[in-house]
N, C-alpha and C positions, 0 to 999 in steps of 0.2 A: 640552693639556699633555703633554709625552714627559716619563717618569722612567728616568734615565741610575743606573745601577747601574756602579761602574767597580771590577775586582776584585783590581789591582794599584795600589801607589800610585806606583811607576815603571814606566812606558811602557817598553817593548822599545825599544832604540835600532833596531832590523832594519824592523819594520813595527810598527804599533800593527793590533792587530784587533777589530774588533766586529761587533756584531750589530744590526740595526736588526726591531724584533719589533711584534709588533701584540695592543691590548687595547681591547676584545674578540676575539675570531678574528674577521675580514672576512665567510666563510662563515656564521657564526653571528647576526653584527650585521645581514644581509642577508634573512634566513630565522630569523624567532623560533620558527619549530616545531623548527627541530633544537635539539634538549635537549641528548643524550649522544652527545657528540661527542670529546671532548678527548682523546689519549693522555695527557696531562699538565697537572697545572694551571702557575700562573705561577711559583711559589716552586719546585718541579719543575723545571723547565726552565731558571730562573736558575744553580740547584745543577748543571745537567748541564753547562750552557755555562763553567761556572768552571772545569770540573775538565779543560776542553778551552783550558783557559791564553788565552782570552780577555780583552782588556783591558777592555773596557765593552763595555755593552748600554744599549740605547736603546728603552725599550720606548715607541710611541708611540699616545694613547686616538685610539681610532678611531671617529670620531662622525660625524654625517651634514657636517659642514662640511667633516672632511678629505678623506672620500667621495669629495667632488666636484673637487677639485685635479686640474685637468688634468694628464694624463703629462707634458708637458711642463714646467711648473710645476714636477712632482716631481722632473722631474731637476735645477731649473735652482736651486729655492730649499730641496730637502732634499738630496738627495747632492751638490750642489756646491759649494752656498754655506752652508751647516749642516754636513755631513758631513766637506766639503774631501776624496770620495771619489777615489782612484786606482786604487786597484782596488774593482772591482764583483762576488763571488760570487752566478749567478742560476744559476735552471735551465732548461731549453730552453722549458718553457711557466709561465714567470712572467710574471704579467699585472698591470699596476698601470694608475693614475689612474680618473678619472671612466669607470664604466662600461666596465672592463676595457680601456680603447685603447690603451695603452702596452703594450708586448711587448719582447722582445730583440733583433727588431729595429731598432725604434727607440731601445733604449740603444747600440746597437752605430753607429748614424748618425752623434752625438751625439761619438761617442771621442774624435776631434780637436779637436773645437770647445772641451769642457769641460776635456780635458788628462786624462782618465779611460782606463783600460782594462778591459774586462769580460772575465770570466772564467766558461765555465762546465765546471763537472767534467764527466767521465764521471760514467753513471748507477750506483750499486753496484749488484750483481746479486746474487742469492740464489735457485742453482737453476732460471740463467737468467729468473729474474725481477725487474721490478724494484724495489727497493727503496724503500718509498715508504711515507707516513701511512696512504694507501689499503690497503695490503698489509697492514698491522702491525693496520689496524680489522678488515679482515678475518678474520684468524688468530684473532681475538679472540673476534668476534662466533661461529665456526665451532667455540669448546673448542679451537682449535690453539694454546695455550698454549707448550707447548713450541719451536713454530715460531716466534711471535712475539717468545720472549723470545730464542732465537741472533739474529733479525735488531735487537732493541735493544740485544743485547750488554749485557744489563743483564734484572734479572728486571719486568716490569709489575709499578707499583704503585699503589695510592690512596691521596690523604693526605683525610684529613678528622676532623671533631671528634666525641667520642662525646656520643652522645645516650641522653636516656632512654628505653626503650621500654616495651613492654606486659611485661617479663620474661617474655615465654614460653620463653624457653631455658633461663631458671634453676628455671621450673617442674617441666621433665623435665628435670632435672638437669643443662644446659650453658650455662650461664650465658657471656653472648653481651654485645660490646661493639659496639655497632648505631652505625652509619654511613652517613648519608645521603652516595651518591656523586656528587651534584647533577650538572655538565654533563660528570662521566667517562663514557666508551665504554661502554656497558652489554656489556661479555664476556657469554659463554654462559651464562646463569643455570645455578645450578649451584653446586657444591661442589669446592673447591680447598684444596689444603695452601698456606699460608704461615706466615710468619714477621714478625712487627710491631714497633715502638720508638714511644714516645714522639719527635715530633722534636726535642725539645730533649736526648733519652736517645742514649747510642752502643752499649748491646746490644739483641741482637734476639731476640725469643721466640718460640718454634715455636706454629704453631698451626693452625687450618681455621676457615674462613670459609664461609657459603654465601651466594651472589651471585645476589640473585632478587625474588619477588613473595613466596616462603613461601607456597603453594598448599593446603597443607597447613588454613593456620588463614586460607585465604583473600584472604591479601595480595592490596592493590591498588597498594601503592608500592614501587617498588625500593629493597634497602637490602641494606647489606652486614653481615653479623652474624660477628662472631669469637669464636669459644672458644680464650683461650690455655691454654697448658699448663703444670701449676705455676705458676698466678699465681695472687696474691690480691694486693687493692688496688684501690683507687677508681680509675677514668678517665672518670668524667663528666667532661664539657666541656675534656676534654685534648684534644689533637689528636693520631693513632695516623698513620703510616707501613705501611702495608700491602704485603706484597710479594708477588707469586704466583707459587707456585714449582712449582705440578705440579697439574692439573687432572685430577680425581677420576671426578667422575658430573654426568652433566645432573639438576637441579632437578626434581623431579616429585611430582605429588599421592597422599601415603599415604591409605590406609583410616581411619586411626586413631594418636593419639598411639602406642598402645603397636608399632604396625607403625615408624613413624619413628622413634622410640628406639634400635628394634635395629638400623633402618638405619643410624643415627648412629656406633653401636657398632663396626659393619663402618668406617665413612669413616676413624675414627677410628685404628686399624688400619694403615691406607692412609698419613693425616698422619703416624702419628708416624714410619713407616718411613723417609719423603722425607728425602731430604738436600738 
């Protein structure tokens, strides 16, 4: 089954444009060890492609049956005869059908036959590099926050629902709205300034986060923990919008609660300065 999300209810008379997306990610459906991976989950990325005045998206499940659809197949009964594609946006190495055999080569063979033209952009570059999912995990993984976020043009965020934890943050007094970040990029574990909403909410509240194992009291699972600022209010099993807006200090194991307190005290400092 594909589910078609369409985000105008009149088509452009110039060109109609969409997006043809993939659920699960292919890399992730192929390799169950990679976890944390995603810069963004689905509802993310629908919200980004809307606000780029796209007419539908076509998100389509990616199972072992579609897997195996020959490149050719793909061309001939999804973008041709499904799609009614004319123009084609790919990038120099996109690879599709059974076992990667399809390339841009073989869409570019293809042009005449089907009445299609492919199109690939220039690559953007940032610092002569190029611009890429690869790039942006990287900066992430590396505390280069700040670099990640000019090349998203947008600040990295995680959405996910609050859960209940052990309250150890409201024990030493910062009470923490914990967030399992399931298959997101695990960033530099570590402590970072943002700012969070409710998604169903349009303000945003300042706050710090630390993105880690918690070494401290021993963690073995990654989770994201938020102290807002000037908040009181229940957010169990609400879903939080997380935004990261300036990365602090790497993650690391104190002596003792009362040593991590006054570390907190310092971060805190840090957070509320961020703009």
């Amino acid at each position: 089954m594909a589910k078609i999300v369409k985000f105008d209810a009149e088509a452009r008379a110039a060109m109609i444009r969409g997006v043809l997306t993939f659920e699960p990610m292919p890399k992730m459906y192929f390799n169950n060890k990679i976890k944390n991976f995603r810069i963004s989950n689905q509802r993310q990325k629908l919200s980004i492609l809307s606000k780029f005045k796209v007419d539908f998206v076509i998100t389509k499940n990616f199972n072992k049956k579609f897997s195996k659809i020959k490149s050719i197949d793909f061309i001939k009964k999804i973008l041709v005869k499904k799609l009614k594609a004319k123009f084609v946006f790919v990038s120099n190495n996109f690879r599709f059908g059974n076992k990667r055999e399809g390339d841009v080569r073989q869409l570019i063979k293809y042009e005449k036959l089907f009445n299609y033209k492919i199109i690939k952009p220039k690559p953007l570059l940032n610092k002569k590099k190029i611009v890429s999912s690869t790039l942006i995990r990287n900066y992430l993984q590396r505390g280069k926050l700040n670099e990640a976020n000019k090349v998203l043009k947008r600040c990295w965020s995680i959405e996910g629902k609050v859960q209940k934890g052990k309250q150890l943050g409201k024990k030493i007094g910062f009470p923490t709205a914990n967030i399992d970040i399931k298959n997101y990029i695990l960033a530099c574990p570590g402590v970072y300034a943002v700012r969070a909403r409710t998604i169903d909410g349009t303000k945003f509240i300042k706050g710090i986060a630390n993105l880690g194992y918690r070494p401290t009291f021993n963690g073995k699972k990654i989770l994201l923990e938020v102290h807002l600022f000037n908040f009181s209010g229940n957010l169990y099993n609400k879903y939080l919008t997380v935004e990261f807006i300036k990365f602090i200090r790497k993650e690391k194991k104190f002596k003792n609660i009362n040593q991590l307190r006054k570390q907190i005290k310092n971060d805190l400092l840090v957070a509320k300065k961020t703009k």
